[in-house]
N, C-alpha and C positions, 0 to 999 in steps of 0.2 A: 634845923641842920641835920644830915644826915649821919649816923651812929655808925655807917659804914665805910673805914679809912682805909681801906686797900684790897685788892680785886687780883687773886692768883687764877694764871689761866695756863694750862698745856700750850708749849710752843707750836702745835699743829694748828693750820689754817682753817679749818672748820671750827676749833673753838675761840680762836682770834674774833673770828668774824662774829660768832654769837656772842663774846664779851664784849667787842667794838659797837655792837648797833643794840644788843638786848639791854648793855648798860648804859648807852649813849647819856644820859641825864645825869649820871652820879660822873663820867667824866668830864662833862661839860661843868661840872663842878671842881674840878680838880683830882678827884680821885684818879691814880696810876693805878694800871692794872701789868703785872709781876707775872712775866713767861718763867714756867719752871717745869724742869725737864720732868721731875718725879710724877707730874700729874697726867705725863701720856698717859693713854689708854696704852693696855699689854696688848698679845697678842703677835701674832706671827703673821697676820695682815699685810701688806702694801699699805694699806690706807694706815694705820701707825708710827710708820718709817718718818713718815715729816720730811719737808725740801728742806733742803741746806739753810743753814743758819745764816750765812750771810745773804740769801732771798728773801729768806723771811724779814729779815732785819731792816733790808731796803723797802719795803712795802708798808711795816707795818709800825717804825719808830715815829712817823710822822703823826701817826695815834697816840703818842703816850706809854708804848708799850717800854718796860723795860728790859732789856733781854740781860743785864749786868748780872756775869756771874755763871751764864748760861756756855755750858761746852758744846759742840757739835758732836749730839748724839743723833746717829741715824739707825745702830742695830736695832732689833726689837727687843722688849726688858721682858722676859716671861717668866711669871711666877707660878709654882703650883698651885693644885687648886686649898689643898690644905692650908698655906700658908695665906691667900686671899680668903678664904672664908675664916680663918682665927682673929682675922683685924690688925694683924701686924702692918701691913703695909701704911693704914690709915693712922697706927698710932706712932709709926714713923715719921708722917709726913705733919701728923699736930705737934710732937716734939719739934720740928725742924721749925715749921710755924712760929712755935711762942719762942723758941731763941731770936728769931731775926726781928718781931715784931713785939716781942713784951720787954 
C-alpha cells in the first residue's frame, strides 16, 4: 500500500495535467489530488494568471480533483525576493498543511 494519502496541486492547467497523468497510478488507487491556490507559481507572468475557476472546474472534476474551498483567484500573488528566499512562504504553506491533514 502506498504511504502517500493526498496530492496538493496549484489550480493552473499545466500542473493539473502533470499531477493527472505523472500520478495516474496513485489515483487510480483512490488517492484525490487537492487544487490550492497558495501553490501557484508567483510572478507577473500571463502564464500564472490561470482560467476561471469555473473552466477549470468543468474539465478537470471528472479527475478527482478537488477544487473545495478554492476562490477565484486570477491577480498575480508577488512576493519579494527577501521574503521567498527566507522560507516564509513555504513555512506558511506546511503550517496550513498539517492543520487540514494532521
Amino acid at each position: 500500500m502506498s504511504t502517500i494519502t493526498h496530492i496538493v496541486c496549484s489550480p493552473l492547467t499545466r500542473t493539473l495535467e502533470t499531477a493527472i497523468h505523472g500520478l495516474a497510478p496513485l489515483l487510480a488507487k483512490g488517492v484525490k489530488i487537492k487544487a490550492w491556490n497558495e501553490l501557484r507559481k508567483t510572478g507577473h507572468w500571463l502564464c500564472n494568471m490561470g482560467s476561471e475557476l469555473k473552466i477549470v472546474k468543468e474539465i478537470y472534476e471528472g479527475y478527482g480533483v478537488d477544487f473545495s474551498g478554492l476562490e477565484e483567484v486570477r491577480e498575480y500573488k508577488l512576493h519579494d525576493l527577501e521574503e521567498l528566499s527566507s522560507g516564509v512562504c513555504a513555512d506558511e504553506i506546511k503550517e496550513e498543511v498539517v492543520q487540514i491533514w494532521c
